[in-house]
Every structure is written in structure tokens, then in C-alpha cells.
C-alpha positions in Angstrom: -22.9 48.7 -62.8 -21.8 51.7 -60.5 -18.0 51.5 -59.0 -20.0 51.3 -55.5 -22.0 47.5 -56.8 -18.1 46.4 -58.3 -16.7 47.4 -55.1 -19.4 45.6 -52.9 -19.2 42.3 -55.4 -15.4 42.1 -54.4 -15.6 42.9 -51.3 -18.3 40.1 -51.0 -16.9 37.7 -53.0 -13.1 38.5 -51.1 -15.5 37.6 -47.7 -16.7 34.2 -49.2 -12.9 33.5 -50.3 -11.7 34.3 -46.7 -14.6 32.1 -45.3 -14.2 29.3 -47.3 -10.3 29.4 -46.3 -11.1 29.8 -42.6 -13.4 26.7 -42.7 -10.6 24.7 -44.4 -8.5 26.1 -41.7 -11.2 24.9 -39.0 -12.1 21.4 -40.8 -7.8 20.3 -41.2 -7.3 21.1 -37.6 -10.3 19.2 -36.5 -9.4 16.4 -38.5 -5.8 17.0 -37.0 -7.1 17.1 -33.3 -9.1 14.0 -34.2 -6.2 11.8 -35.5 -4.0 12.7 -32.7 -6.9 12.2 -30.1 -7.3 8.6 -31.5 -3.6 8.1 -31.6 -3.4 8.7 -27.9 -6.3 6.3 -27.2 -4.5 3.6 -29.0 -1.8 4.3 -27.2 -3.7 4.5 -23.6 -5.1 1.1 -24.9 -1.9 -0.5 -25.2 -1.1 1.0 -22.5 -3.8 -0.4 -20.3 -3.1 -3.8 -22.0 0.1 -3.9 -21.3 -0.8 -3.1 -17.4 -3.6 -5.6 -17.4 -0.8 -8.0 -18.3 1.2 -7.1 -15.3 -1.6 -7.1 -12.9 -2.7 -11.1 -13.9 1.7 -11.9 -14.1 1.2 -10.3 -10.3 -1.9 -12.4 -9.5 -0.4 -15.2 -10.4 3.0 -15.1 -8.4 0.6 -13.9 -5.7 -1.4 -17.1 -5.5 1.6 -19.4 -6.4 3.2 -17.5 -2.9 -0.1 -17.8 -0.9 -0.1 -21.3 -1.8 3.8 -22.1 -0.9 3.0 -20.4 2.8 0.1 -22.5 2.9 2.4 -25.7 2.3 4.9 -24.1 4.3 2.6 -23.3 7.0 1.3 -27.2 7.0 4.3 -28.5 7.1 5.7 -26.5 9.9 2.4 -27.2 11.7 2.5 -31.2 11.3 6.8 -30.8 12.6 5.6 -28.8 15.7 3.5 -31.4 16.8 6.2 -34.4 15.9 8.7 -32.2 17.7 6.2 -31.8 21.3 5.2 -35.6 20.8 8.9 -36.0 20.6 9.6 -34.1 23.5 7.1 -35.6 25.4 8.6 -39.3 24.8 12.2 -38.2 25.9 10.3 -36.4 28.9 9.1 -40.0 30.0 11.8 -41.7 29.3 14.1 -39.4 31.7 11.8 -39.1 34.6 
């Protein structure tokens, strides 16, 4: 085998080496970019959970306060009119 075919089998084989290393390289940081990409979706999950809690604790207090200034609004409604009834009695009774 001529020094030219030894040279060209290393230079070959120092090629497939440097490949092979470079796919590693390429394969770990893919794996890497994976991990942390599913890391942040957990976390954007909890996240979102943690929102979705807030919103319905918000919904709630909501509809609990919609439903006091309903009562609220009834009541004031029904003392209106007992106050004008009143009203009108004393009216009467002083003309």
C-alpha cells in the first residue's frame, strides 16, 4: 500500500471519527433542547393550572357579589315602596 492509500485511509477514517463526534454533538443537544422544552411545558402547565384556579376563585366571588346586589337591590326595592306607602299615610293624615 502506497503512502498516498495510508494517507487517504487516515484521513478517511479521521473524517468518520469527526462525524461520528459531531452527531453525538448534534443528538446530546437535541436531547438537551428536548428536556428543557418539556420542562417549560410543565411548567406553562402548572402555570395555566394555577391560573385556571384563579379564574373559577374569581367566578365564584363574582356570582356570590352578583347575588348579594341582587338581595340588596330587592330589599331596597320592597323599603322604597314601604317608605312612599308610608309617606302617603302620613300625607293623609296631615291634610
Amino acid at each position: 500500500m502506497s503512502e498516498f492509500e495510508k494517507s487517504k485511509e487516515k484521513f478517511e477514517e479521521a473524517l468518520f471519527n469527526l462525524e461520528k463526534l459531531v452527531d453525538q454533538m448534534v443528538d446530546e443537544s437535541s436531547k438537551n433542547n428536548q428536556i428543557e422544552s418539556n420542562n417549560k411545558i410543565t411548567e406553562k402547565t402548572e402555570d395555566l393550572a394555577v391560573l385556571k384556579k384563579e379564574r373559577d376563585d374569581l367566578k365564584s366571588k363574582l356570582l356570590e357579589a352578583n347575588e348579594n346586589y341582587n338581595s340588596l337591590s330587592l330589599v331596597t326595592t320592597k323599603l322604597s315602596n314601604r317608605l312612599d306607602e308610608t309617606i302617603k299615610k302620613l300625607k293623609s293624615v296631615l291634610e
